[in-house]
C-alpha positions as CSV (number, residue, x, y, z in Angstrom):
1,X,-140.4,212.9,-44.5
2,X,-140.0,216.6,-45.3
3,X,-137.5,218.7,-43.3
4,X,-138.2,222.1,-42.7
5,X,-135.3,224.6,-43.0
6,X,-135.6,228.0,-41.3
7,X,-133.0,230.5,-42.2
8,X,-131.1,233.1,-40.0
9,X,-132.0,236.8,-40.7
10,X,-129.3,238.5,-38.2
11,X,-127.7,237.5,-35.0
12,X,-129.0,240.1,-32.5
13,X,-126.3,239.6,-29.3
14,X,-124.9,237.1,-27.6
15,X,-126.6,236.0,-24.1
16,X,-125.0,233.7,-21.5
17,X,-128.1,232.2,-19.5
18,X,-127.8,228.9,-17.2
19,X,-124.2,229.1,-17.4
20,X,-124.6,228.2,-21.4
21,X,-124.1,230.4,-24.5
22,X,-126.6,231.4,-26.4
23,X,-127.5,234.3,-29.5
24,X,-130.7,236.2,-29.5
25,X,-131.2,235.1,-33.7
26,X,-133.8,236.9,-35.7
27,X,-135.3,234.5,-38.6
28,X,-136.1,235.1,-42.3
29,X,-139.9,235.6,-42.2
30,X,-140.5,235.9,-38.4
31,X,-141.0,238.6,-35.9
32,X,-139.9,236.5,-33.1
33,X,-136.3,236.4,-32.2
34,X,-135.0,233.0,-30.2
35,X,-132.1,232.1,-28.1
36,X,-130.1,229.5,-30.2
37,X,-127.2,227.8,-28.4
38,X,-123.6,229.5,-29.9
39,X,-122.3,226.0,-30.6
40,X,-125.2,225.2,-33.0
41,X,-124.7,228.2,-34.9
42,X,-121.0,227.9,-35.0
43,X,-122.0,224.7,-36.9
44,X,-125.3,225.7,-38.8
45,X,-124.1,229.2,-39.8
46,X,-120.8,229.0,-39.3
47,X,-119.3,232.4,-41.5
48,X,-122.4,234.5,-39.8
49,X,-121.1,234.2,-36.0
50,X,-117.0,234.6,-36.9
51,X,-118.1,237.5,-39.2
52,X,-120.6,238.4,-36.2
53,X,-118.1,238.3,-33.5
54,X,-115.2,239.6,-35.4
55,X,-117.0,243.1,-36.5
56,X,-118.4,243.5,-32.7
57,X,-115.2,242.5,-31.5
58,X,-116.7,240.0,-29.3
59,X,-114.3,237.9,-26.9
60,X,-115.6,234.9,-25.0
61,X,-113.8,233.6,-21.8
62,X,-114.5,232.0,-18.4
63,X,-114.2,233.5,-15.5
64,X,-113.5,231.2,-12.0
65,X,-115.5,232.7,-8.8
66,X,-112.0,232.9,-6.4
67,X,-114.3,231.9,-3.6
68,X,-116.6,229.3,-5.0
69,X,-114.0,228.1,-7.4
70,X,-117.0,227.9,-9.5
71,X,-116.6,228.9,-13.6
72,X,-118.8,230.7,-15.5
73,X,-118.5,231.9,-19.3
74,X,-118.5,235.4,-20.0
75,X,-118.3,237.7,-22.8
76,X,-116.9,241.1,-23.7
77,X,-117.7,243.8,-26.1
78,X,-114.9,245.7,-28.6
79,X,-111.7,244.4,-26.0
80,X,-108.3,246.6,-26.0
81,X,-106.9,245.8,-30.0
């Protein structure tokens, strides 16, 4: 059985959609761009996302709905350093 191997060309932005993580990934080769899962990528391409979200300063948290009581990831562009 062959495997196929597709290789990331950029990480575009992150995206939180269905209460999940995602990043809107741009492929060696490909016009398209996809929505990957963050935790994937964290494994797959590892150095890519820290080096990613380190130079866009990107912070990930989750915020709880007072109300609701219902939690919801979140992310924030270049935070207060």
């Amino acid at each position: 059985m062959r495997t196929i191997k597709f290789n990331v060309s950029e990480l575009i932005k992150p995206v939180i959609q269905n209460n999940k993580t995602y990043y809107e990934v741009q492929w060696k080769g490909y016009r398209e761009t996809t929505l990957e899962p963050k935790e994937n990528l964290l494994k797959d391409v590892a150095k890519m996302a820290n080096q990613f979200e380190k130079k866009d300063k990107i912070k990930f948290y989750v915020n709880k709905n007072k109300t609701t009581k219902k939690r919801t990831p979140r992310f924030d562009y270049g935070g207060d350093d």
